[in-house]
N, CA, C and O atoms as CSV, one atom per row, in Angstrom:
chain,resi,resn,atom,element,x,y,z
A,1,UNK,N,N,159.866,130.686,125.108
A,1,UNK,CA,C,158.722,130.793,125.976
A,1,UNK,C,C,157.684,131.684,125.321
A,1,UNK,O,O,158.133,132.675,124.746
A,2,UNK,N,N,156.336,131.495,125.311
A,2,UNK,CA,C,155.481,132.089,125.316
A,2,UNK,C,C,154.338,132.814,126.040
A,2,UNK,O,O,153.113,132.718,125.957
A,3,UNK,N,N,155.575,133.956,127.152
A,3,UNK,CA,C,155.059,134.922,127.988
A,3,UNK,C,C,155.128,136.450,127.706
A,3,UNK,O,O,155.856,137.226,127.087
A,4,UNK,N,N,154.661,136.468,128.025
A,4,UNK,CA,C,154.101,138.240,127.629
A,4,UNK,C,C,154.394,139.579,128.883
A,4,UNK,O,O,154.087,139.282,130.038
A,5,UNK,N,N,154.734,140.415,128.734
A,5,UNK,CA,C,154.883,141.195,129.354
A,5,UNK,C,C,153.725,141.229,130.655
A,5,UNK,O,O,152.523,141.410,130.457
A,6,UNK,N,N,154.388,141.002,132.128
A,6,UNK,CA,C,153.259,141.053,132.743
A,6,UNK,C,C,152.711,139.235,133.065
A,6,UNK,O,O,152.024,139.033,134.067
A,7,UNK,N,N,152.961,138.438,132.449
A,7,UNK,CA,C,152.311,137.320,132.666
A,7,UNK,C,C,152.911,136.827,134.278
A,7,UNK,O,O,153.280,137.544,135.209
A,8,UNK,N,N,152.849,135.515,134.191
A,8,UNK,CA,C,153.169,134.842,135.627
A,8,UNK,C,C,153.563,133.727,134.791
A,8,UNK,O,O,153.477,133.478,133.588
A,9,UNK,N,N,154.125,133.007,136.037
A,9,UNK,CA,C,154.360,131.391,136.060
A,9,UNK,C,C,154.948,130.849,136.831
A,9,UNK,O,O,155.392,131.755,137.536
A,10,UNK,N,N,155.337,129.792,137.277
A,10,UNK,CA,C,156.346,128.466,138.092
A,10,UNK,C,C,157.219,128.044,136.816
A,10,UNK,O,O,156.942,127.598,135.703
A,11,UNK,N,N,158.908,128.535,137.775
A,11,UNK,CA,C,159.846,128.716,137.112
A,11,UNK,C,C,160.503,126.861,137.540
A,11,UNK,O,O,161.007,126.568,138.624
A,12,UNK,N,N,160.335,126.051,136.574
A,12,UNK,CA,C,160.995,124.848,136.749
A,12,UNK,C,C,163.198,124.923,136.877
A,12,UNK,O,O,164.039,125.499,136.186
A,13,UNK,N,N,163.252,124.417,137.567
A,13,UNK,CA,C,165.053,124.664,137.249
A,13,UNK,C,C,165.199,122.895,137.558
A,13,UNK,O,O,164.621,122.330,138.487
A,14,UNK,N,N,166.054,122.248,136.605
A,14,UNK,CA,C,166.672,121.002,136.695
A,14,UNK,C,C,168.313,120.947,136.489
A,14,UNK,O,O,169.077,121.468,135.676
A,15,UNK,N,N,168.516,119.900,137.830
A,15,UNK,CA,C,169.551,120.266,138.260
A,15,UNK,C,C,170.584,119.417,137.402
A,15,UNK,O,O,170.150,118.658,136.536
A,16,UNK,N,N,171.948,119.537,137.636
A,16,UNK,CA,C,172.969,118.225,136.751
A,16,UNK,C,C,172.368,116.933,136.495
A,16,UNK,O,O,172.228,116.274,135.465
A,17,UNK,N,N,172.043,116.744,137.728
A,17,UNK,CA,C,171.474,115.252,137.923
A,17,UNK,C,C,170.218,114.835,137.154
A,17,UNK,O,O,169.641,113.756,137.019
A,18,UNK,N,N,169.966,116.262,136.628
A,18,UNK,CA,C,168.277,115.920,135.683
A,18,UNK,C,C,167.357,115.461,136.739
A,18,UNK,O,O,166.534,114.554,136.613
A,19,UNK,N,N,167.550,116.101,137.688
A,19,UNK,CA,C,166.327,116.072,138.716
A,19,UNK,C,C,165.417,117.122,138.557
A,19,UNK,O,O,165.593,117.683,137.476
A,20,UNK,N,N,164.473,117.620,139.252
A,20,UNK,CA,C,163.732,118.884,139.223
A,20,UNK,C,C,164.015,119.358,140.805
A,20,UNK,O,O,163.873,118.689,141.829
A,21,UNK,N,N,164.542,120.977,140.624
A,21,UNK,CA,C,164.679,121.527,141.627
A,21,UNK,C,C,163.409,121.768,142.579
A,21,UNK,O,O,162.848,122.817,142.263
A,22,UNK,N,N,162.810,121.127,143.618
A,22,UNK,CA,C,161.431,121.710,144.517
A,22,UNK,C,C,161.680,122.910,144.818
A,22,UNK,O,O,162.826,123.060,145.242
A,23,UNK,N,N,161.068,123.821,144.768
A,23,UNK,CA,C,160.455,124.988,145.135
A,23,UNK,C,C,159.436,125.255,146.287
A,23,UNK,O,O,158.236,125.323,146.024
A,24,UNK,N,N,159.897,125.406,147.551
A,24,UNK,CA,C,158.771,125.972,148.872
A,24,UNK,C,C,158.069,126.902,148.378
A,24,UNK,O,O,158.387,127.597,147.413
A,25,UNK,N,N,157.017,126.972,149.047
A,25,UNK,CA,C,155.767,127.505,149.116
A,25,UNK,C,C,156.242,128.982,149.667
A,25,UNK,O,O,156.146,130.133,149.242
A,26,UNK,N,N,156.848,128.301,150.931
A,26,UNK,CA,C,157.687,129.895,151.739
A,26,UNK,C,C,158.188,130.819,150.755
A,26,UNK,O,O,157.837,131.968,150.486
A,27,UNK,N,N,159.436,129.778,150.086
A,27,UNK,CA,C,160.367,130.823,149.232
A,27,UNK,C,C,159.599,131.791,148.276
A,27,UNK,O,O,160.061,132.880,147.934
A,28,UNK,N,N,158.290,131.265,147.840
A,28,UNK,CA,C,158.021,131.405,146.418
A,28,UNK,C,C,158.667,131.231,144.772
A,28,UNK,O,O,159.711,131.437,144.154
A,29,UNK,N,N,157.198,130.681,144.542
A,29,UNK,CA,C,158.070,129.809,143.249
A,29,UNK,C,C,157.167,130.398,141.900
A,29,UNK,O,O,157.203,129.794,140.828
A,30,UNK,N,N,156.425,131.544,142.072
A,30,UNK,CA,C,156.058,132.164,141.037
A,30,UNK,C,C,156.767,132.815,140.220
A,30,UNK,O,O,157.874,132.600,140.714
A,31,UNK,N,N,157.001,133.611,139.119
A,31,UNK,CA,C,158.031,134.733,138.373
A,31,UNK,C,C,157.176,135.857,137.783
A,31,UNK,O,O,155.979,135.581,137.703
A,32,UNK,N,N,157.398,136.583,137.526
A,32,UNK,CA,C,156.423,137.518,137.036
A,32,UNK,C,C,157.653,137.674,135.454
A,32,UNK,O,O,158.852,137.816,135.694
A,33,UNK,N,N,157.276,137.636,134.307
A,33,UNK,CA,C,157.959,138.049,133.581
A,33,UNK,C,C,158.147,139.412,132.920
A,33,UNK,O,O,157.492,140.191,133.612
A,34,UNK,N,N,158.687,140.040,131.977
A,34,UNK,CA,C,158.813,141.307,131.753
A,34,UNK,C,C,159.796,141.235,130.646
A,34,UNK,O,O,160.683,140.416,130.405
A,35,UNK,N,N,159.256,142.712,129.807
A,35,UNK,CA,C,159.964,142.744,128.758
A,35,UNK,C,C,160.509,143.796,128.818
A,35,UNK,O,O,160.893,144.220,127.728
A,36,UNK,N,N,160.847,144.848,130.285
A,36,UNK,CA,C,161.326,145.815,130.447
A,36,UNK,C,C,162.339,145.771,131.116
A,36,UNK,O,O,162.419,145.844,132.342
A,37,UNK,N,N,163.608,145.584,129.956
A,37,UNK,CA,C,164.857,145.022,131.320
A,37,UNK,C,C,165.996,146.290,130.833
A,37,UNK,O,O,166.000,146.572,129.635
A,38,UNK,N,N,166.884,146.991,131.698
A,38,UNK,CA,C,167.766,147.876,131.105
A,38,UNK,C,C,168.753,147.211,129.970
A,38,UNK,O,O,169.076,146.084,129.597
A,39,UNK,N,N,169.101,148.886,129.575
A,39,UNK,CA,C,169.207,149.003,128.076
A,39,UNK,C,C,170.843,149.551,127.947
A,39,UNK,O,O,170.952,150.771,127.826
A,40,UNK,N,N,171.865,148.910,127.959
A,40,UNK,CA,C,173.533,149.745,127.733
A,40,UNK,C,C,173.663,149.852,126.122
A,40,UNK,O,O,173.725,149.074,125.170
A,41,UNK,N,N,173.670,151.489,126.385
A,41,UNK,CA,C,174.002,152.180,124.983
A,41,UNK,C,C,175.104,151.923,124.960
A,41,UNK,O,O,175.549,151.163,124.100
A,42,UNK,N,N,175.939,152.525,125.978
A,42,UNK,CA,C,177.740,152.807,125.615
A,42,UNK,C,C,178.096,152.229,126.758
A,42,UNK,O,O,177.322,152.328,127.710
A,43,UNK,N,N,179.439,151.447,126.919
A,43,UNK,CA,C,180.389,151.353,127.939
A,43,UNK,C,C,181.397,151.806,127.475
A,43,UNK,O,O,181.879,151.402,126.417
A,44,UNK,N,N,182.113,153.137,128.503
A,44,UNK,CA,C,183.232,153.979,128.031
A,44,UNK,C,C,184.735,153.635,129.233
A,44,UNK,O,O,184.483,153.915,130.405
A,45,UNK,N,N,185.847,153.201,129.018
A,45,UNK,CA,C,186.676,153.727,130.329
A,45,UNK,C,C,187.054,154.974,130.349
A,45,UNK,O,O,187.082,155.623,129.304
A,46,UNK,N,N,187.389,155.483,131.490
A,46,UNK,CA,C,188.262,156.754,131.529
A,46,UNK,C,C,188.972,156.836,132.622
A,46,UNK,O,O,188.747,155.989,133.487
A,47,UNK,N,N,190.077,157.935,132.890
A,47,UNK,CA,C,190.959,157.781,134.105
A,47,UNK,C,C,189.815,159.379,134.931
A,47,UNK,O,O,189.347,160.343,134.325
A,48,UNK,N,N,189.720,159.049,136.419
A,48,UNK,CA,C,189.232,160.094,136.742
A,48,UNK,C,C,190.628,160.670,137.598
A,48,UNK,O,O,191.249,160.015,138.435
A,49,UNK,N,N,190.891,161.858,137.219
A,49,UNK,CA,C,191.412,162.869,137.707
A,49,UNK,C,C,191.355,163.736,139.266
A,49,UNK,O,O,192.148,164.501,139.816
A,50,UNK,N,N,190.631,163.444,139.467
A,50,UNK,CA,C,190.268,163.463,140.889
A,50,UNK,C,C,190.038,162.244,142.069
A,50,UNK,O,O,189.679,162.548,143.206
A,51,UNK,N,N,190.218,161.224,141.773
A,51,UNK,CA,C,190.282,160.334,142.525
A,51,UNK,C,C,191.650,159.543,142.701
A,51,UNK,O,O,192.123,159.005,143.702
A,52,UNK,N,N,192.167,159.654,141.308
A,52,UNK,CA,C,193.054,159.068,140.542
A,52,UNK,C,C,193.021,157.466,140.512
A,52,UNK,O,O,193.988,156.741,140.748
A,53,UNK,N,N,191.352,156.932,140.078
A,53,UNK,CA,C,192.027,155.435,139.218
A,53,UNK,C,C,190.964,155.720,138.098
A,53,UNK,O,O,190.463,156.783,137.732
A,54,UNK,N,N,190.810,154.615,137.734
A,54,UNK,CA,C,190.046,154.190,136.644
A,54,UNK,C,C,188.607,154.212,136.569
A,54,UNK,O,O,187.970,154.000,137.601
A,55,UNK,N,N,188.099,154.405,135.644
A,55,UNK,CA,C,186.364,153.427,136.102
A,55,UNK,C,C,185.965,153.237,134.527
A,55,UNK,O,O,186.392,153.788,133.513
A,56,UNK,N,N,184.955,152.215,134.741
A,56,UNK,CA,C,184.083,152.069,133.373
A,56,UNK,C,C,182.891,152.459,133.552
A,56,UNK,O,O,182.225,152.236,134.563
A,57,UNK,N,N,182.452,153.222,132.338
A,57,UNK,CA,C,180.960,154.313,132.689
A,57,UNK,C,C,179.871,153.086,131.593
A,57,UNK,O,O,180.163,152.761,130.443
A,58,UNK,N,N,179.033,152.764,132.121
A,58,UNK,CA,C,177.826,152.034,130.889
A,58,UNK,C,C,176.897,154.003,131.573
A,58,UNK,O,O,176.787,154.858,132.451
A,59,UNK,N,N,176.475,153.433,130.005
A,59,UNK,CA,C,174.862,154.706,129.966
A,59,UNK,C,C,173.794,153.818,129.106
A,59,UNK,O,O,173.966,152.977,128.224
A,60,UNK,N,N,172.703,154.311,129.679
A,60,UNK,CA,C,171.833,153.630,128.872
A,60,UNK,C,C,170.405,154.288,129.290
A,60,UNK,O,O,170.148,155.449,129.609
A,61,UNK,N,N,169.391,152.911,129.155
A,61,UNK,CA,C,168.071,153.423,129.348
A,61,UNK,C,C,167.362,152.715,130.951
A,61,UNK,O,O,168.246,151.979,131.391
A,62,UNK,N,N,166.513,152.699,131.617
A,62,UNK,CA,C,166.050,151.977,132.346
A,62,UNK,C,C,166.773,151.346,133.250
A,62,UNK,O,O,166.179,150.302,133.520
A,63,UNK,N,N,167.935,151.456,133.974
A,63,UNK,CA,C,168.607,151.208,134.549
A,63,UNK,C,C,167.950,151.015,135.673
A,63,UNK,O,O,167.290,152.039,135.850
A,64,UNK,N,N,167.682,149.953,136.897
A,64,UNK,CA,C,167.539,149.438,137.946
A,64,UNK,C,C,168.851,149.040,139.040
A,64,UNK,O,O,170.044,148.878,138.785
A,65,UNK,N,N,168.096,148.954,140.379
A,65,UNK,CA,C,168.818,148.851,141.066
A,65,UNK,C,C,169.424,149.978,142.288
A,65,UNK,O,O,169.020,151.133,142.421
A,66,UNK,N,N,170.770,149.131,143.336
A,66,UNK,CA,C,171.217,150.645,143.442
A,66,UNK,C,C,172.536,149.842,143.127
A,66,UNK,O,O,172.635,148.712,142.647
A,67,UNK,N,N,173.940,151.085,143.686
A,67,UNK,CA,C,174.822,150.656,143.694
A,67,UNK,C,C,175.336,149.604,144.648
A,67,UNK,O,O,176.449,149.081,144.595
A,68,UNK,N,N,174.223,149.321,145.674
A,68,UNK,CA,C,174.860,147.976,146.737
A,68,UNK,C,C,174.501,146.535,145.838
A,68,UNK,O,O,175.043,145.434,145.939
A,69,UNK,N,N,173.206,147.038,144.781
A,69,UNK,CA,C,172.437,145.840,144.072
A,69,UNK,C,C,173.094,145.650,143.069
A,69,UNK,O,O,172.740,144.566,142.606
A,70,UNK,N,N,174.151,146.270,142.238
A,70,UNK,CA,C,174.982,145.736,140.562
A,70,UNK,C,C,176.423,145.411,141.067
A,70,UNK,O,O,177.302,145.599,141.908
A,71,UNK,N,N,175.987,144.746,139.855
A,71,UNK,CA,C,177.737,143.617,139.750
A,71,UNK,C,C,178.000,143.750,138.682
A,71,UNK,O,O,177.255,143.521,137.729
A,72,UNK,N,N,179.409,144.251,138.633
A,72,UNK,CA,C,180.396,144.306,137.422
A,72,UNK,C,C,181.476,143.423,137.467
A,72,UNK,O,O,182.352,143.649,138.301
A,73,UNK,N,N,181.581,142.437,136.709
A,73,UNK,CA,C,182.733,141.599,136.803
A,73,UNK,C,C,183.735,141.763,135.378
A,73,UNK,O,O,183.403,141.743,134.192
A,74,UNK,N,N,184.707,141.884,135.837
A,74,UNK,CA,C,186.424,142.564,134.847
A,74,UNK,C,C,186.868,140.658,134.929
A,74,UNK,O,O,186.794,140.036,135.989
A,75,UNK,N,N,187.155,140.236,134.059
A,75,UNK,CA,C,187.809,139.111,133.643
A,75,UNK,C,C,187.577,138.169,135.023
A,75,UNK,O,O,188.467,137.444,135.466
A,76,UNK,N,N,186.003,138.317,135.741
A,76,UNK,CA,C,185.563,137.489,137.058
A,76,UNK,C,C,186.005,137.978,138.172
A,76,UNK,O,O,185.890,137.612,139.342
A,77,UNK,N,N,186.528,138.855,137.666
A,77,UNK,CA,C,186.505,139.934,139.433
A,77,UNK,C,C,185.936,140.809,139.799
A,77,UNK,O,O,186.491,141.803,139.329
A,78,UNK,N,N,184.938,141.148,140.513
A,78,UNK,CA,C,183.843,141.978,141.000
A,78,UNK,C,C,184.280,143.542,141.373
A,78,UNK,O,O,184.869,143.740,142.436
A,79,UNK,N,N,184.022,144.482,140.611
A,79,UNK,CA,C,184.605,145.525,140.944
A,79,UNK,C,C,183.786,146.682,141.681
A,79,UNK,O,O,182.660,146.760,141.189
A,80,UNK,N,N,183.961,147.445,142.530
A,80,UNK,CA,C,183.545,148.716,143.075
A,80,UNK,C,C,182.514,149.546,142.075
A,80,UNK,O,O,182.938,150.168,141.101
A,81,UNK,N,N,180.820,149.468,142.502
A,81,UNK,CA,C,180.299,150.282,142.057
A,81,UNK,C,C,180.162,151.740,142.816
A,81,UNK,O,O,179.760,151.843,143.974
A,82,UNK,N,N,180.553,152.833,142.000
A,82,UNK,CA,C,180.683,154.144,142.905
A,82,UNK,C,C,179.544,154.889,142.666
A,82,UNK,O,O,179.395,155.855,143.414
A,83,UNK,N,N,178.259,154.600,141.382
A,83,UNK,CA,C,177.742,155.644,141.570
A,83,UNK,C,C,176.668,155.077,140.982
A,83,UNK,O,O,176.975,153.945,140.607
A,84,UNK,N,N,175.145,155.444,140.640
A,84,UNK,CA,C,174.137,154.372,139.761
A,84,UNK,C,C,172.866,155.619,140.085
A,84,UNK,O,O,172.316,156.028,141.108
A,85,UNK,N,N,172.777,155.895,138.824
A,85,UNK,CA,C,171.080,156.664,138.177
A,85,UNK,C,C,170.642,155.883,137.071
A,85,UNK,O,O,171.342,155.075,136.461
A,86,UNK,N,N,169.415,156.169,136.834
A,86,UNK,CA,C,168.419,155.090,135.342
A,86,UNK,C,C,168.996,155.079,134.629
A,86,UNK,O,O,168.924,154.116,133.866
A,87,UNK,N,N,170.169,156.343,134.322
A,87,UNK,CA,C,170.441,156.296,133.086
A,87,UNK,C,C,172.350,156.208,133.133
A,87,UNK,O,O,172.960,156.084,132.071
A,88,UNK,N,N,172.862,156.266,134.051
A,88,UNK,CA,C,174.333,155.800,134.048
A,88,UNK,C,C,174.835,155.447,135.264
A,88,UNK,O,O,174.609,155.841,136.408
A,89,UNK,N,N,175.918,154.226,134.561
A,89,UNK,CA,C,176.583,153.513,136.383
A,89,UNK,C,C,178.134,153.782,136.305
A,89,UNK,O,O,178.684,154.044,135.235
A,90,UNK,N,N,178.707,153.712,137.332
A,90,UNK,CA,C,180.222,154.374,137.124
A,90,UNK,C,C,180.553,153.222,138.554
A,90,UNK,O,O,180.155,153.081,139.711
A,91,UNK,N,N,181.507,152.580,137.625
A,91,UNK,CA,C,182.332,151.316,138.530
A,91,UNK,C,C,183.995,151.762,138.613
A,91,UNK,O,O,184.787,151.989,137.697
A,92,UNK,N,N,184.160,151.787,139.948
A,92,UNK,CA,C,185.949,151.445,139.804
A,92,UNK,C,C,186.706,150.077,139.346
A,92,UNK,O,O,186.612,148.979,139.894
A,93,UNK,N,N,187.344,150.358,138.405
A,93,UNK,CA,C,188.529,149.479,138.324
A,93,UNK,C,C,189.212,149.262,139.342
A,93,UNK,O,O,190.085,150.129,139.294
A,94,UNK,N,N,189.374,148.649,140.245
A,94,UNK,CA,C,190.426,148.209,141.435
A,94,UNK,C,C,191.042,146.695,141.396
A,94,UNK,O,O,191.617,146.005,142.238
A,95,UNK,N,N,190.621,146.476,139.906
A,95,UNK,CA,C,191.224,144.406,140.180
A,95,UNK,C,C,191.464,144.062,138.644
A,95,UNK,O,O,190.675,143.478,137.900
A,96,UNK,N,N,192.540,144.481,138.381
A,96,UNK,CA,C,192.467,143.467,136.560
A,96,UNK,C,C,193.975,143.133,136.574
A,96,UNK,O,O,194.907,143.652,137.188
A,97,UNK,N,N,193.901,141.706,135.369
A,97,UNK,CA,C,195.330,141.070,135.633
A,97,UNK,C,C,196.036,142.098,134.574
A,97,UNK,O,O,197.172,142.323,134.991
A,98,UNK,N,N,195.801,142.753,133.446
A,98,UNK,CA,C,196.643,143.977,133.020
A,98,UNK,C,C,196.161,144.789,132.501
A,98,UNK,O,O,195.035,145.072,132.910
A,99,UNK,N,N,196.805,145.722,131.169
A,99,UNK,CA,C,196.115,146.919,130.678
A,99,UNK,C,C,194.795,147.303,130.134
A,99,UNK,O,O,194.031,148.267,130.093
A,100,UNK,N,N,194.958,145.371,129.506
A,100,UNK,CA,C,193.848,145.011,128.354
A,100,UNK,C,C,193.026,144.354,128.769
A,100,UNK,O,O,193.420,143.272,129.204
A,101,UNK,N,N,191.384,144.660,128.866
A,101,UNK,CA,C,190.565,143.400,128.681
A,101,UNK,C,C,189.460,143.634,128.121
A,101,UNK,O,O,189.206,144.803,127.830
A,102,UNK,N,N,188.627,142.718,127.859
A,102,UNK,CA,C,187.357,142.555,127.035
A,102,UNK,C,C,186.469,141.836,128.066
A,102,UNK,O,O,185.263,142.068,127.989
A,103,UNK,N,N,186.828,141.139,128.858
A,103,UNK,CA,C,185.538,140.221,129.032
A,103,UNK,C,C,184.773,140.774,130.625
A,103,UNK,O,O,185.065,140.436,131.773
A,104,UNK,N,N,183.626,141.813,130.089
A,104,UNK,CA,C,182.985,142.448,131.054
A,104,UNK,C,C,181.314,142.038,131.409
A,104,UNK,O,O,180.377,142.134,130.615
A,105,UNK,N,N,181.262,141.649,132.569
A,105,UNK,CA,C,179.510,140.365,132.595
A,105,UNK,C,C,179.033,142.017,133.901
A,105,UNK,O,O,179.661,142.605,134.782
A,106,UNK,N,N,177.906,142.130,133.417
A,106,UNK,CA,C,176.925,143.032,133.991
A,106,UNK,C,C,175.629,142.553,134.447
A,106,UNK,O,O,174.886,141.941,133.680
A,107,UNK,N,N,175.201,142.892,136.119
A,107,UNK,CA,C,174.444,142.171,136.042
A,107,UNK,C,C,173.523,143.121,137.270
A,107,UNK,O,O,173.913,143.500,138.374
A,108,UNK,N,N,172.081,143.340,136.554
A,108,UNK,CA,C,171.199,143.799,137.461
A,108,UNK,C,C,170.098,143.122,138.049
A,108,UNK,O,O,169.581,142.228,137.380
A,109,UNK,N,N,169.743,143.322,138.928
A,109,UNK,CA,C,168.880,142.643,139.792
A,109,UNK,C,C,167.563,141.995,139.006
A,109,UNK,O,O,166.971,140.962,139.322
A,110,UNK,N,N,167.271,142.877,137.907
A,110,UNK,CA,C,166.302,142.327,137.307
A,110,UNK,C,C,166.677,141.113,136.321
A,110,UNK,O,O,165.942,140.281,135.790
A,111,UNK,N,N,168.202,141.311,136.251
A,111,UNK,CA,C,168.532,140.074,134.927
A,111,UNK,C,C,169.993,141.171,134.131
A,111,UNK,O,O,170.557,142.187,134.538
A,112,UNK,N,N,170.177,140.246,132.749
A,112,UNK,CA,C,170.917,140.603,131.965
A,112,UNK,C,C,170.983,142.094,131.525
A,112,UNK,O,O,170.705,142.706,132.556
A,113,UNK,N,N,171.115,142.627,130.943
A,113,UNK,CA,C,170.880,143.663,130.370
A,113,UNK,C,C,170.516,143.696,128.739
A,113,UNK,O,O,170.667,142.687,128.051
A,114,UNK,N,N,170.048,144.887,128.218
A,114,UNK,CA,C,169.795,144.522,126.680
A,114,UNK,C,C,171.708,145.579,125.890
A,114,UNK,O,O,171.900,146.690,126.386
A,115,UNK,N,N,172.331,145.285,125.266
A,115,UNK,CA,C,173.455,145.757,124.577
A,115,UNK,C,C,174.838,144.802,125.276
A,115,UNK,O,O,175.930,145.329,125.487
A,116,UNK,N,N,174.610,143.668,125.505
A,116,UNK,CA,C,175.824,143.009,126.100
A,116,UNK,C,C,176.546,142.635,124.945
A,116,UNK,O,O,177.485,141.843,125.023
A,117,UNK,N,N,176.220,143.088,123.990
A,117,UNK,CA,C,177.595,143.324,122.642
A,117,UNK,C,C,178.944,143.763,122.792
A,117,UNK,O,O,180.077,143.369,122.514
A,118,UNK,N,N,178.077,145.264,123.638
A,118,UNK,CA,C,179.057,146.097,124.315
A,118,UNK,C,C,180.343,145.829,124.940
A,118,UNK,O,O,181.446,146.334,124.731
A,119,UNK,N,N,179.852,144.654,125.995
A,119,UNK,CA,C,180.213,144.066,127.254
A,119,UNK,C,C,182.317,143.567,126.175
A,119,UNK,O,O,183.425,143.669,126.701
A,120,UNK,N,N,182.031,143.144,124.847
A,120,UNK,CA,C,182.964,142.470,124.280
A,120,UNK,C,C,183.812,143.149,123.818
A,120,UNK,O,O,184.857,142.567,123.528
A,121,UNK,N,N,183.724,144.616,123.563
A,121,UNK,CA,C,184.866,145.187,123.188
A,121,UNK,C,C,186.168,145.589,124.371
A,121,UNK,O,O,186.200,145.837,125.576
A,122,UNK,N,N,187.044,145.500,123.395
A,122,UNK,CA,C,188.881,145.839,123.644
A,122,UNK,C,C,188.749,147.235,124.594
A,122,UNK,O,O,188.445,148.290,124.035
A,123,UNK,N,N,189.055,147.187,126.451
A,123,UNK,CA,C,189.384,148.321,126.785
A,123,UNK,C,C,190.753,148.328,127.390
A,123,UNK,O,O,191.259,147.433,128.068
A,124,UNK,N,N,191.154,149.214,127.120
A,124,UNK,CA,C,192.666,149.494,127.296
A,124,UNK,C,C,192.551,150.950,128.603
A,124,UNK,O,O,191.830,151.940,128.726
A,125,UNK,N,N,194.112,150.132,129.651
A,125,UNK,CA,C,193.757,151.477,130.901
A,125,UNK,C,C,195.188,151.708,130.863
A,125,UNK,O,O,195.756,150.658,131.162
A,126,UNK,N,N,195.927,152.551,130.645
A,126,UNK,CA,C,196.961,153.292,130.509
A,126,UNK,C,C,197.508,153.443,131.779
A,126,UNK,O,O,196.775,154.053,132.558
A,127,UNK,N,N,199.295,152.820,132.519
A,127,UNK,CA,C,199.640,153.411,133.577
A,127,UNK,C,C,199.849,155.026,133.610
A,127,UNK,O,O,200.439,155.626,132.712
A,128,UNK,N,N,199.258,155.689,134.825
A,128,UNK,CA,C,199.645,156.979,134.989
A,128,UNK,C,C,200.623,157.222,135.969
A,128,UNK,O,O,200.826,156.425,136.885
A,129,UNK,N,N,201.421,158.585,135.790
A,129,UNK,CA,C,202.497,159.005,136.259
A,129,UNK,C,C,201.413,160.035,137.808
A,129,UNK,O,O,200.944,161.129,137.492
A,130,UNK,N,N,201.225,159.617,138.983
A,130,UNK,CA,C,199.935,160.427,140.073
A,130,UNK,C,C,201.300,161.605,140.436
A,130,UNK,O,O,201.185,162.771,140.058
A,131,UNK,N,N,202.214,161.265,140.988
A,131,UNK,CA,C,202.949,162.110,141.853
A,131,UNK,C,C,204.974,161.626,141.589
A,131,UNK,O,O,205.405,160.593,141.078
A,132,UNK,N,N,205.797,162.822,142.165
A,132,UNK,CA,C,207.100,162.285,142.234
A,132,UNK,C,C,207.517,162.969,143.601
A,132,UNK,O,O,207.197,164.101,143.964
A,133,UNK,N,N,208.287,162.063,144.275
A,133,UNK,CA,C,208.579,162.545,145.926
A,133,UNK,C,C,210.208,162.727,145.747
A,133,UNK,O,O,210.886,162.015,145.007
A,134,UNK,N,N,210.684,163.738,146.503
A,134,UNK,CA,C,212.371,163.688,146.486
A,134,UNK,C,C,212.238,162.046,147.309
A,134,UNK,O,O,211.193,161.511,147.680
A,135,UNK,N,N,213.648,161.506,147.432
A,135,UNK,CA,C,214.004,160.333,147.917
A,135,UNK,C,C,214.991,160.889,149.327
A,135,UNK,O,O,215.525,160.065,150.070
């Protein structure tokens, strides 16, 4: 495309069928485009100690949104955002099929993000030992 930060337009979408999706007047069918979309430096896991589970921390730049507005999906399962400033989001782990995974899709209201490189590396979550009760 040849839009520019700031431009406009009518966003065409065609469907399976190779039809063209109509667009109401109501809904609005303008877009405003932009070249200012957030930025993930790092995605880190860690175990928090005070809560006792997991979470994955992204940091970055320009971060949008709040925490009711981002979606973190762990191998397509939508996980608990607990916390969200411009510059870092902190999600619970509460849903993965085991220790290991890679495939992490981030998604803010404005769109993709810029560092979804990130999104592909190997994180590993270690079972912890929380407590032991007499029997």
């Amino acid at each position: 495309m040849n839009k520019e930060d700031g431009d406009s337009g009518t966003l065409v979408v065609f469907l399976k069928t190779y039809e063209e999706a109509n667009c109401t007047v109501e809904a609005g069918c303008d877009f405003t485009y932009t070249s200012s979309v957030p930025n993930v430096t790092d995605v880190a896991t860690r175990f928090n100690t005070e809560s006792y589970w997991y979470e994955v921390v992204l940091q970055g730049t320009e971060f949008t949104g709040t925490a009711e507005s981002l979606e973190l999906m762990i191998e397509g399962v939508v996980q608990e955002t607990i916390s969200a400033t411009e510059t870092e989001i902190v999600f619970k782990v509460s849903d993965v099929a085991s220790e290991e995974f890679t495939n992490l899709e981030m998604y803010f209201e404005i769109g993709s993000p810029e560092g979804n490189e990130l999104f592909d590396e190997t994180h590993i979550i270690e079972p912890k030992l929380i407590s032991i009760s007499p029997s």
